[in-house]
C-alpha positions as CSV (number, residue, x, y, z in Angstrom):
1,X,94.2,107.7,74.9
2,X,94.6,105.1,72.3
3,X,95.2,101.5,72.0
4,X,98.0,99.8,70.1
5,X,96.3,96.4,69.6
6,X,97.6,93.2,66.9
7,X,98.2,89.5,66.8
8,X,101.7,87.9,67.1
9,X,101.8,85.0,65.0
10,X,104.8,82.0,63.9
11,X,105.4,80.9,60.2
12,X,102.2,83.5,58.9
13,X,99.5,81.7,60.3
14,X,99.9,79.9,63.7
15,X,99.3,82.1,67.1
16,X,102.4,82.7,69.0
17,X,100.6,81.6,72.2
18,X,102.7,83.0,75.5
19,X,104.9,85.4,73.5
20,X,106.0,88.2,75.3
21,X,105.9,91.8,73.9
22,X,107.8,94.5,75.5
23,X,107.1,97.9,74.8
24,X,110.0,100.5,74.6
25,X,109.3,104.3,74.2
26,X,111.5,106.2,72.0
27,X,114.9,106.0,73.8
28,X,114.7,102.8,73.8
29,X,113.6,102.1,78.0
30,X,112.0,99.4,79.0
31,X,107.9,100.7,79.6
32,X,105.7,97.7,80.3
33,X,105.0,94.0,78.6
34,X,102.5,91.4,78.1
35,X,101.9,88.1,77.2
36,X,99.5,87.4,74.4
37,X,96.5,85.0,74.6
38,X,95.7,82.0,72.9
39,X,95.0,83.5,69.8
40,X,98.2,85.6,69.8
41,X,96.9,88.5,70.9
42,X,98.3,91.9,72.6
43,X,96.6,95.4,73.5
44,X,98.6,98.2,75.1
45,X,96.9,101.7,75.9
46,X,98.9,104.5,75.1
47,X,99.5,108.5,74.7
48,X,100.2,109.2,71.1
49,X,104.2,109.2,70.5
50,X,107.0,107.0,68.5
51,X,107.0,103.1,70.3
52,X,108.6,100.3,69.7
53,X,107.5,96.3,70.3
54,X,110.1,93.7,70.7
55,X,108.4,90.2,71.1
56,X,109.7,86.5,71.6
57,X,108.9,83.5,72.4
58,X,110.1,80.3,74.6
59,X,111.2,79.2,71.4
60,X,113.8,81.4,70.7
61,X,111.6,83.4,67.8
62,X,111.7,87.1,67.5
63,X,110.0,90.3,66.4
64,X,110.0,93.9,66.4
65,X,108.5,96.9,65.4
66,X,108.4,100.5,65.3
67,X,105.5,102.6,65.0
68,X,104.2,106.1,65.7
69,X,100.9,106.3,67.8
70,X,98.4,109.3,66.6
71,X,95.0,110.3,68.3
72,X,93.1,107.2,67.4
73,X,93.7,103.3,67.8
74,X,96.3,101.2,65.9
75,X,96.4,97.4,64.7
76,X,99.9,96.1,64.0
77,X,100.2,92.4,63.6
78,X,103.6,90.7,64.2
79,X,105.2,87.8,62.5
80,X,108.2,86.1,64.7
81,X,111.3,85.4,62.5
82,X,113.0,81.9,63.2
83,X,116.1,82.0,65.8
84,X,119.3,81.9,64.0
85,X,120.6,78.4,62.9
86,X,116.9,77.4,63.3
87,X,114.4,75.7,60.9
């Protein structure tokens, strides 16, 4: 099986350390979720198939993503959006 594997970071360049990503299959149900490291980052292992990540933060930054998993390992970085009416 393959491995989804990528880096959350906040404002491009700074690890979103302790941001949680939650992975959702198809339908949208809750599957599993981790915390990333200090450098930001996240590995899930998977069977191939449509996923989704949704990943915050204690800071009220979010993320998400959609992607399809094939027969070989994916990197998808994230990027957390500021939380609305934040700076």
């Amino acid at each position: 099986m393959p491995n989804i594997t990528g880096h959350v970071t906040v404002h491009g360049d700074k690890p979103a350390k302790n941001a949680t990503v939650e992975l959702h299959n198809s339908t949208g149900d809750h599957i599993s979720q981790v915390v990333v490291d200090d450098q930001g980052a996240y590995r899930f292992h998977l069977a191939p198939g449509t996923w989704r990540l949704n990943v915050y933060d204690a800071h009220g930054h979010r993320g998400q993503a959609e992607f399809t998993l094939r027969d070989e390992d994916e990197h998808l970085d994230l990027d957390l959006e500021e939380p609305e009416g934040g700076h």
